[in-house]
N, C-alpha and C positions, 0 to 999 in steps of 0.2 A: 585473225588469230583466235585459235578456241583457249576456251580457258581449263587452264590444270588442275585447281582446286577450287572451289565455289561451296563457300560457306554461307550456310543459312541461319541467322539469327533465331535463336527459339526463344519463345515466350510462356513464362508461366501462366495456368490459367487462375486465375481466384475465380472463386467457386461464393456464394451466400453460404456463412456460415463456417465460414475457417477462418484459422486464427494467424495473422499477421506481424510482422514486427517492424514497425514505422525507425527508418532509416534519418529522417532530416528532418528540421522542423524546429520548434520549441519542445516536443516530447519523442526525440531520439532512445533507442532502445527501447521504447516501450510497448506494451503486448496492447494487440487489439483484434474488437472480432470483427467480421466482415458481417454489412447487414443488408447493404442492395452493391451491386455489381454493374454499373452500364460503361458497356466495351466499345459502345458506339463513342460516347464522348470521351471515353477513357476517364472515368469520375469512378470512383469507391468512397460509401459512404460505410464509415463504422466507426464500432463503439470502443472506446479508450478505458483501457484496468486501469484503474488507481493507482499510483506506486506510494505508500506508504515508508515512511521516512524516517525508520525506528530512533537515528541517531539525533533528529530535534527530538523526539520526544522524552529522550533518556536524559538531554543536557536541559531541558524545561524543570524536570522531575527533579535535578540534581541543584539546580537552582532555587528552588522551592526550599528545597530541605536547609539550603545556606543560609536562605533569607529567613527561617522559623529557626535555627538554630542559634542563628547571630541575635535575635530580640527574642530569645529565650521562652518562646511561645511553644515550641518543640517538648520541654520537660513539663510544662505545664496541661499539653493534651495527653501526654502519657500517664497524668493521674488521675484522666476521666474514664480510665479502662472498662467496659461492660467485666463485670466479676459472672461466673457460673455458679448458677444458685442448682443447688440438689438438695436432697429430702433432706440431707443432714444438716445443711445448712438452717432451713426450715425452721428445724427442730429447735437447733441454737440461737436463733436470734430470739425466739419467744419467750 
């Protein structure tokens, strides 16, 4: 019997030097660039962006401020303020 419909699998090519988005793993959705390519073993080596994690760093910042503001170390840095000194000032202090 011949066959009626005969689908072919296509495969994408990666290329050295495009950018990827890794699917599984420990670093899922994450952007990567492609740096050697071998189609023989099926192996791709590349390099992993950073994803930087604004929201620890916002809840670190905002813990900080509790803990100088609960032992009262917070109103005591605010009266070591750099003052801006100009000519008039100068003048007046002498």
């Amino acid at each position: 019997m011949n066959d009626i419909l005969c689908i072919v699998k296509t495969t994408s090519q990666i290329k050295n030097g495009s950018w990827v988005r890794v699917e599984h793993g420990i670093y899922p959705d994450d952007l990567a660039k492609v740096e050697y390519c071998d189609m023989i073993q099926n192996m791709v080596t590349f390099k992993l962006i950073p994803r930087i994690d604004y929201t620890k760093k916002n809840v670190k910042h905002q813990m900080i401020k509790m803990i100088l503001a609960a032992s009262g170390r917070a109103k005591r840095d605010n009266e070591y303020k750099k003052k801006i000194i100009t000519m008039n000032n100068l003048s007046e202090d002498e």
